[in-house]
C-alpha positions as CSV (number, residue, x, y, z in Angstrom):
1,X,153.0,16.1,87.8
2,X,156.3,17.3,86.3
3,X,155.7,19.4,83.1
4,X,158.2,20.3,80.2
5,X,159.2,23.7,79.1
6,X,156.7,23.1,76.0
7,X,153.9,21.7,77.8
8,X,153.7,24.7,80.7
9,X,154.1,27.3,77.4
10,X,151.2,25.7,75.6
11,X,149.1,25.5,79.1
12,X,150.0,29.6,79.2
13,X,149.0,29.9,75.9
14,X,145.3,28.5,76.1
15,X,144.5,29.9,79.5
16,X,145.2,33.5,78.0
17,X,143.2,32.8,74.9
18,X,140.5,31.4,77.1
19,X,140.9,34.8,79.3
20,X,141.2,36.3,76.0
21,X,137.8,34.9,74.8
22,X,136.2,36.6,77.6
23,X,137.4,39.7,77.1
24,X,136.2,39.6,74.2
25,X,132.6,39.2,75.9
26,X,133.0,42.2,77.8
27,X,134.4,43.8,74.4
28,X,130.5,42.8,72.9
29,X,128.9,44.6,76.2
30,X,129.9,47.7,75.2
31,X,128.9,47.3,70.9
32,X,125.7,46.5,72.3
33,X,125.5,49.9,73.6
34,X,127.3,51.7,70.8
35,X,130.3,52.1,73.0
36,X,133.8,51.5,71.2
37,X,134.3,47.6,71.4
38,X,137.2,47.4,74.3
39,X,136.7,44.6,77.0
40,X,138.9,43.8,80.3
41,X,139.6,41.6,82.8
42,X,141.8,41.0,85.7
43,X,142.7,37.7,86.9
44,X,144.5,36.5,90.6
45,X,145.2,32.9,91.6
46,X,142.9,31.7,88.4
47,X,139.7,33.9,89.6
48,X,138.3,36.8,88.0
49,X,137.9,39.7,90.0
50,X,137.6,42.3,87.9
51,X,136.1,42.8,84.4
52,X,135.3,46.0,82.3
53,X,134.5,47.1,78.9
54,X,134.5,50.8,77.3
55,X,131.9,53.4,78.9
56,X,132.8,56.3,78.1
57,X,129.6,57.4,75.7
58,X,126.9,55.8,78.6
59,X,129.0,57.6,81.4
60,X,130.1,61.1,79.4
61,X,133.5,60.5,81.8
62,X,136.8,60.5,79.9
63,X,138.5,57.7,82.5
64,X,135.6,55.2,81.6
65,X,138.1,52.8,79.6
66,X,137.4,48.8,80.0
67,X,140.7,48.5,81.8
68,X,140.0,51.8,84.4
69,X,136.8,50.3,85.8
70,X,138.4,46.5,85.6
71,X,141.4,48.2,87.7
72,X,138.6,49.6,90.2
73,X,136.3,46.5,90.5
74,X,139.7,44.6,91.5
75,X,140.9,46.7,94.2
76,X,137.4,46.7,95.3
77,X,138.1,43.0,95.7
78,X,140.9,42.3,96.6
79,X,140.4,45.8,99.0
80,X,143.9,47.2,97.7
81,X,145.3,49.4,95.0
82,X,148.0,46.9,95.0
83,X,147.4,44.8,92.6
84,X,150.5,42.8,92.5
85,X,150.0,39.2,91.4
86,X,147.5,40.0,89.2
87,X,147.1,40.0,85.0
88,X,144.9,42.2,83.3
89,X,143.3,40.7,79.9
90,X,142.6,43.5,77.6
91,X,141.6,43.4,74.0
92,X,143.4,46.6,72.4
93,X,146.4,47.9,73.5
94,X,146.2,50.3,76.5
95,X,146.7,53.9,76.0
96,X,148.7,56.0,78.1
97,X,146.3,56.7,80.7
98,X,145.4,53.1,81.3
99,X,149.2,51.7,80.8
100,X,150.1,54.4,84.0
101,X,147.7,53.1,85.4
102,X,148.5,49.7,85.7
103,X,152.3,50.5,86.8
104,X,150.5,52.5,89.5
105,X,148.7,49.6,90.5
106,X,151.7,47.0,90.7
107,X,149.7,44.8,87.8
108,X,152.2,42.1,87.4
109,X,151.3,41.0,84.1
110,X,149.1,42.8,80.6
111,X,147.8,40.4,78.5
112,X,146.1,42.4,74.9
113,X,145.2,41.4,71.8
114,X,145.8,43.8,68.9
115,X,148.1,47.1,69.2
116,X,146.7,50.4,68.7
117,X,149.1,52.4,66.8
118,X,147.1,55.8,66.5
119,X,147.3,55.4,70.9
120,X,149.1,52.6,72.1
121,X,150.8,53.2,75.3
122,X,152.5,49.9,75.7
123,X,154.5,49.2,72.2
124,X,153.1,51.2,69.7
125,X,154.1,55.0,70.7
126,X,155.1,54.7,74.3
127,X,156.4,51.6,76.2
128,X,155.5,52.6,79.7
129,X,155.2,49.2,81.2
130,X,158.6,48.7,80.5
131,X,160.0,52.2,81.6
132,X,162.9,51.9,83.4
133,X,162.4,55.5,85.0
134,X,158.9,54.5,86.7
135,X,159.1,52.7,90.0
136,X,157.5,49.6,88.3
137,X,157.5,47.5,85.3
138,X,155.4,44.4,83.8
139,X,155.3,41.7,81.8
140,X,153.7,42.2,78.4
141,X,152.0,39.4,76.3
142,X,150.9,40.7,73.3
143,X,148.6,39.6,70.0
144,X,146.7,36.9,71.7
145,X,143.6,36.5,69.7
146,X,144.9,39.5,67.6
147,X,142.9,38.8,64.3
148,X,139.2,38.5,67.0
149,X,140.2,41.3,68.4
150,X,140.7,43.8,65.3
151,X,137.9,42.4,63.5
152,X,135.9,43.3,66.6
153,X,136.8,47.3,66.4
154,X,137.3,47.3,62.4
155,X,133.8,45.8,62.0
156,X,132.6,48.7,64.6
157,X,134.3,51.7,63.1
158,X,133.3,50.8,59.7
159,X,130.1,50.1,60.8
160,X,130.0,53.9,62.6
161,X,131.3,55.4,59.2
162,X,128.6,54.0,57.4
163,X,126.2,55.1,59.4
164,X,127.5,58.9,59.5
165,X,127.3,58.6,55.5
166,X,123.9,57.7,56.0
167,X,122.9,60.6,58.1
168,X,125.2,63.3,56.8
């Protein structure tokens, strides 16, 4: 079937909100366990071999982000830290630690919802998925599912503020 320009954009489209949408699941993993609402996944050839959301809190371990243990659970997959081919599906922009790590891993493509400007490592302070001085670069999608994906962590942070009135 031959497919025009439009049609193959609005196919991309809905297959990263649908990727997006389950992100967003792995986002609600973590609230459940008071953990800041961040969820991952990585997608190769139309599978999911990897997903993640934030542990940090649960783990006490500083490299516990959603997209770190998606990153892992992939390469355990696909038994390589190459991860070329493959998109990661992320609700908030990555920080620097997770946007090095996806050039480290080859990630072809990062798919996020909302930017963090207080730590973005993508667009918002840094762009280091598009540094031309690092041995690797990806594509960059960027705002799918942006209002979800705020509400999600504005909801949660108001939520934790409210609750540090409460007991302060």
């Amino acid at each position: 079937m031959v497919r025009t320009m439009s049609e193959e954009a609005t196919i991309g489209v809905e297959q990263d909100r649908s990727y997006m949408r389950l992100a967003l699941r792995e986002a609600c993993k973590g609230l459940v366990k008071q953990e800041v609402p961040i969820g991952a996944l990585i997608v190769y050839q139309d599978e999911i071999i990897g997903t993640g959301y934030n542990r940090c809190e649960e783990r006490q371990e500083p490299t516990a982000h959603a997209e770190i243990l998606a990153l892992r659970e992939a390469s355990q997959t696909l038994k390589s830290w190459r991860l070329e081919g493959c998109t990661l599906y992320v609700t908030l922009e990555p920080c620097i630690m997770c946007a090095g790590a996806l050039v480290q891993a080859r990630v072809s493509r990062l798919v996020f919802g909302c930017p963090d400007p207080k730590g973005g490592g993508v667009v918002s302070l840094y762009e280091i998925c598009d540094d031309s001085r690092l041995n690797h670069r990806l594509e960059v999608a960027q705002g799918v599912m942006e209002k979800e994906c705020s509400e999600l962590l504005s909801n949660f942070f108001s939520e934790l503020r409210r609750r540090n009135e409460i007991t302060a």
